[in-house]
C-alpha atoms as a printed R data frame, in Angstrom:
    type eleno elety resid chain resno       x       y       z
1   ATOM     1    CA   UNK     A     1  -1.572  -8.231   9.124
2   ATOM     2    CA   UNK     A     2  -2.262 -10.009   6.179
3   ATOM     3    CA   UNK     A     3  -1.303  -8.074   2.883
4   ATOM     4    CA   UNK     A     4  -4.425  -8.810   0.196
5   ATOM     5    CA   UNK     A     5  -2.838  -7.180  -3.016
6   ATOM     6    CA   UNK     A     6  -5.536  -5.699  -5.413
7   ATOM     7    CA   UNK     A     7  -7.805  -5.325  -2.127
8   ATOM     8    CA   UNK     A     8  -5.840  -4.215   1.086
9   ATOM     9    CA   UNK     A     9  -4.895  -4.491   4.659
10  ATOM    10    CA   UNK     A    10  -6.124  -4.997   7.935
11  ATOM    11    CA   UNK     A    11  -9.980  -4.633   6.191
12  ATOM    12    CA   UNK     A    12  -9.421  -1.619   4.463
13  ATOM    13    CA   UNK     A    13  -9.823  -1.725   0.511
14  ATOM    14    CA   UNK     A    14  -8.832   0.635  -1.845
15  ATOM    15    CA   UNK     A    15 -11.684   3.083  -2.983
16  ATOM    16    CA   UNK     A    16 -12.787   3.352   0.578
17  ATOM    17    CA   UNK     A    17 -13.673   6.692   2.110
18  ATOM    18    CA   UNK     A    18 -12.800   8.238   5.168
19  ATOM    19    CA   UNK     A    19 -15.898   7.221   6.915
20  ATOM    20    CA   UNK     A    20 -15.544   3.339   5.333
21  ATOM    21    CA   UNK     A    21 -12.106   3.377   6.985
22  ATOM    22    CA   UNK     A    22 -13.241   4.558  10.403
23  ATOM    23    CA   UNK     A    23 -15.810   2.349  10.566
24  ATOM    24    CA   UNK     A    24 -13.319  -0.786  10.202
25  ATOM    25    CA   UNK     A    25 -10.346   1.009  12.031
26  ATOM    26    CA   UNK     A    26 -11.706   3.237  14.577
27  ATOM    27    CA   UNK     A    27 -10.737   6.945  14.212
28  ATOM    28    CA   UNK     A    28  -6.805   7.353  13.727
29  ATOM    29    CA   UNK     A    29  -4.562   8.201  15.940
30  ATOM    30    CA   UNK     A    30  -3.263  11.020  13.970
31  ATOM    31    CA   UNK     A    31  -4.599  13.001  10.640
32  ATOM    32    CA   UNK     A    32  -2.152  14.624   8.266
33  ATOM    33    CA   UNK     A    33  -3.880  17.089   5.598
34  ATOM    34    CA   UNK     A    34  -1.963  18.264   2.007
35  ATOM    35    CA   UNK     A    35  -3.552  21.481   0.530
36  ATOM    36    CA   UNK     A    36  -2.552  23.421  -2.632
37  ATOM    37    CA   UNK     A    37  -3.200  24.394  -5.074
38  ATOM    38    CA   UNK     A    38  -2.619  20.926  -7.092
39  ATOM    39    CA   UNK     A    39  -3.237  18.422  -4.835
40  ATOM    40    CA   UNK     A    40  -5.795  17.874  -1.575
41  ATOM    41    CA   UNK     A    41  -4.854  14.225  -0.025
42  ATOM    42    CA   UNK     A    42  -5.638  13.170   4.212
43  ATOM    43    CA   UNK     A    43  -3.792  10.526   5.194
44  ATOM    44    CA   UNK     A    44  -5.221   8.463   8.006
45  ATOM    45    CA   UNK     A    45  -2.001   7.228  10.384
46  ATOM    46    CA   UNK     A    46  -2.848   4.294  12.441
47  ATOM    47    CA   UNK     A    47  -0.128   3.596  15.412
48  ATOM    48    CA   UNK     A    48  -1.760  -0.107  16.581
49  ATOM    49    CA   UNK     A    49  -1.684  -1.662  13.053
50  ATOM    50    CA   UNK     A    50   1.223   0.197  11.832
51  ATOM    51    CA   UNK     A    51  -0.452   1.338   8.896
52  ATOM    52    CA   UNK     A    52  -1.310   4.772   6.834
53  ATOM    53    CA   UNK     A    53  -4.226   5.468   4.640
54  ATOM    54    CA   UNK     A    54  -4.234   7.789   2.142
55  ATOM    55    CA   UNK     A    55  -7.422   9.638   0.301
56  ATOM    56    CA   UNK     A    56  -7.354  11.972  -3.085
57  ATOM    57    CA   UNK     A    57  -9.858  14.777  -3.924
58  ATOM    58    CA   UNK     A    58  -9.209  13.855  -7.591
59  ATOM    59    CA   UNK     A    59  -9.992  10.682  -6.179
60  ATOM    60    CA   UNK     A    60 -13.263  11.620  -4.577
61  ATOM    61    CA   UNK     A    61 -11.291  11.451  -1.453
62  ATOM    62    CA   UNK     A    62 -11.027   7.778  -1.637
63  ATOM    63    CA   UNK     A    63  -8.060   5.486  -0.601
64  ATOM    64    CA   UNK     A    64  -5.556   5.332  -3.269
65  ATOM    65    CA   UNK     A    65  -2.517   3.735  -1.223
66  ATOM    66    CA   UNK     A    66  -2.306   1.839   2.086
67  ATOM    67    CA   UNK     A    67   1.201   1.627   3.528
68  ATOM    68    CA   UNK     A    68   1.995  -1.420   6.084
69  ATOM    69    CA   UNK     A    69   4.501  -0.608   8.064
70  ATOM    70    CA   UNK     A    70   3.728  -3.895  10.845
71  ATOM    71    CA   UNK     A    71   6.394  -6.624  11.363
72  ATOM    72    CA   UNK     A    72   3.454  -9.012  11.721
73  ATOM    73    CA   UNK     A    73   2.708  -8.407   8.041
74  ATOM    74    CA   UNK     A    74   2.274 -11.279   5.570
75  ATOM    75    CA   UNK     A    75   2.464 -12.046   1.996
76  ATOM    76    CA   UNK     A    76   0.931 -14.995   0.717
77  ATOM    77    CA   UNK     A    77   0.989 -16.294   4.097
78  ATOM    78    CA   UNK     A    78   4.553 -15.911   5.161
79  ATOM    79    CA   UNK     A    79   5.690 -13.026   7.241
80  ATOM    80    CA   UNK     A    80   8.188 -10.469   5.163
81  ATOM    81    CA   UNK     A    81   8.908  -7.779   7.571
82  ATOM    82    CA   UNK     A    82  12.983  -7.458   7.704
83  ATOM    83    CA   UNK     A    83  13.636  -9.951   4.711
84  ATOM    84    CA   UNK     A    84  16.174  -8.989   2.519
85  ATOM    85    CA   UNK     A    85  15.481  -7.904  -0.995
86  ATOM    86    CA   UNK     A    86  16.297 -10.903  -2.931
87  ATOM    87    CA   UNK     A    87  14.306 -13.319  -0.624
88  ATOM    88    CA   UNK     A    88  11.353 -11.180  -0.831
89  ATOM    89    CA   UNK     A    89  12.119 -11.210  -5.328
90  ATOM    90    CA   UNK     A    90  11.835 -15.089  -4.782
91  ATOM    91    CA   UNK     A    91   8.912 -14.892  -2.850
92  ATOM    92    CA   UNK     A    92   6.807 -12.482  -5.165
93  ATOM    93    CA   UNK     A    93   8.200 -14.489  -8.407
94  ATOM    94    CA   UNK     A    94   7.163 -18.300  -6.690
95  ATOM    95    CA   UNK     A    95   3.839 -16.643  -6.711
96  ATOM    96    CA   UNK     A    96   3.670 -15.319  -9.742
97  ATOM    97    CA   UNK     A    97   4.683 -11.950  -9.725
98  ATOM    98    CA   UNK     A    98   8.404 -12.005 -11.721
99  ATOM    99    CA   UNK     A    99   8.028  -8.355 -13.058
100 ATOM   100    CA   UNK     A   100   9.112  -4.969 -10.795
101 ATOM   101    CA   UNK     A   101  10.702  -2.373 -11.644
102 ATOM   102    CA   UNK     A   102  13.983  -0.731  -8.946
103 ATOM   103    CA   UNK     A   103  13.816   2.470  -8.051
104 ATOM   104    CA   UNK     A   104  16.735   3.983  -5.723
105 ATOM   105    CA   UNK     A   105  17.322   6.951  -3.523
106 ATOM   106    CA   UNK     A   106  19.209   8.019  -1.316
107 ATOM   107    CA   UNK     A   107  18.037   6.380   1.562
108 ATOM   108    CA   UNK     A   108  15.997   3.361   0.218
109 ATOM   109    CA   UNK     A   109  15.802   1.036  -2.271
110 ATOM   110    CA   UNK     A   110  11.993   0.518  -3.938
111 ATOM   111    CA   UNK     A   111  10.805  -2.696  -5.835
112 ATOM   112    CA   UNK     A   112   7.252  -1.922  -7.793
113 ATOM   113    CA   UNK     A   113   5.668  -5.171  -9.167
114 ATOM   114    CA   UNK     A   114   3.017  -3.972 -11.501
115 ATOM   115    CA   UNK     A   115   0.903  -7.366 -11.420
116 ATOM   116    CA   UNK     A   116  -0.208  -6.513  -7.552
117 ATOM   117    CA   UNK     A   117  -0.036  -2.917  -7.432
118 ATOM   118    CA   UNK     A   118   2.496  -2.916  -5.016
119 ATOM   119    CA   UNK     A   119   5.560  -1.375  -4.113
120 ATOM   120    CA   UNK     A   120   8.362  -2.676  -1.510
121 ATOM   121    CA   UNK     A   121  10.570  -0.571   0.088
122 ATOM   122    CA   UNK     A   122  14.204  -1.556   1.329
123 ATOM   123    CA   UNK     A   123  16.442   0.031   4.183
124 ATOM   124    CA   UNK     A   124  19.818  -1.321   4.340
125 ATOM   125    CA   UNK     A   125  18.972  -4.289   2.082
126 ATOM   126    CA   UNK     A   126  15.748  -4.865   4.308
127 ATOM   127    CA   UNK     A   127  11.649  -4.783   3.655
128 ATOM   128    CA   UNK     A   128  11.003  -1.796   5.986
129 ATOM   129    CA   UNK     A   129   7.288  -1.197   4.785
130 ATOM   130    CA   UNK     A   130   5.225  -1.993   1.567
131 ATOM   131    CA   UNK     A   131   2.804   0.216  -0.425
132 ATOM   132    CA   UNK     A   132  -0.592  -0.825  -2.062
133 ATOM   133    CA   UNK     A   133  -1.554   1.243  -5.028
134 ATOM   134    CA   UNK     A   134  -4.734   1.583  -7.170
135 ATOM   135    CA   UNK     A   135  -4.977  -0.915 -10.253
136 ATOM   136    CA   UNK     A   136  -4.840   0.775 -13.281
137 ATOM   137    CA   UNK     A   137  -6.550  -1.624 -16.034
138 ATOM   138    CA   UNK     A   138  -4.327  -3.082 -18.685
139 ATOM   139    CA   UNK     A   139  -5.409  -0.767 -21.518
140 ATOM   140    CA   UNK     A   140  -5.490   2.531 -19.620
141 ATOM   141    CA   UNK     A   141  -8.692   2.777 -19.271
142 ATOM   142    CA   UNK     A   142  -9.141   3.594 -15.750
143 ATOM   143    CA   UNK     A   143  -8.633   2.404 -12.239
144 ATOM   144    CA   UNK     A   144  -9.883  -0.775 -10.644
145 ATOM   145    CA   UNK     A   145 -11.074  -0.361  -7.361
146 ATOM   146    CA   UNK     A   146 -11.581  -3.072  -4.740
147 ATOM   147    CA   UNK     A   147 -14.479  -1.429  -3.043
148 ATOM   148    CA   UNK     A   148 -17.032   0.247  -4.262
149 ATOM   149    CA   UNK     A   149 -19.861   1.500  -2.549
């Protein structure tokens, strides 16, 4: 599963819709729905690939964050699944990425890098999954999306 930050995984982009994803993915194995009155999401879950989709109404029910949850999943071509924190912080920094912010809870430790969208979450020191987000643009002016239809 190659990781394609700004774009996807797996051949799903951000700003797809439901239909976009099923046509790349196959229906999913399971379909989780969040109604209230403040937010509507789906999320798509995907056992093969490991992977969850999730879609917005305020979003026009498009993808908004892909989480990877595979061990076979890469980042600029090496495989990160289990790394520990600071070897996956040398990785994203060699490339280019030397910003993130930490965020901590109880359970996990979470590493956002704002140049790729992403975030990388840690379980006892290790990359258990990662998260790709929706670009914002630099000045606020809206988000980028990496598929449009």
């Amino acid at each position: 599963m190659i990781i394609e930050f700004g774009v996807g995984a797996c051949g799903v982009k951000i700003g797809m819709k439901p239909m976009d994803v099923i046509k790349v993915l196959g229906m999913p194995d399971k379909i989780n729905v969040c109604e209230n009155d403040e937010i509507y999401e789906q999320t798509y879950i995907y056992n093969k690939p490991m992977m969850m989709v999730w879609f917005e109404r305020d979003k026009d029910l498009r993808t908004t964050l892909i989480q990877c949850f595979s061990p076979e999943m890469t980042v600029f071509g090496e495989k990160v699944f289990l790394r520990e924190k600071e070897d996956v912080v040398r990785l994203m920094k060699s490339n280019g990425c030397g910003d993130y912010d930490e965020h901590d809870t109880a359970t996990e430790e979470t590493l956002f890098f704002p140049d790729v969208a992403a975030w990388f979450n840690f379980e006892f020191n290790k990359l258990s999954y990662i998260e790709l987000g929706l670009f914002v643009a630099e000045d606020g002016s809206g988000e980028m999306w990496a598929f449009d239809e």
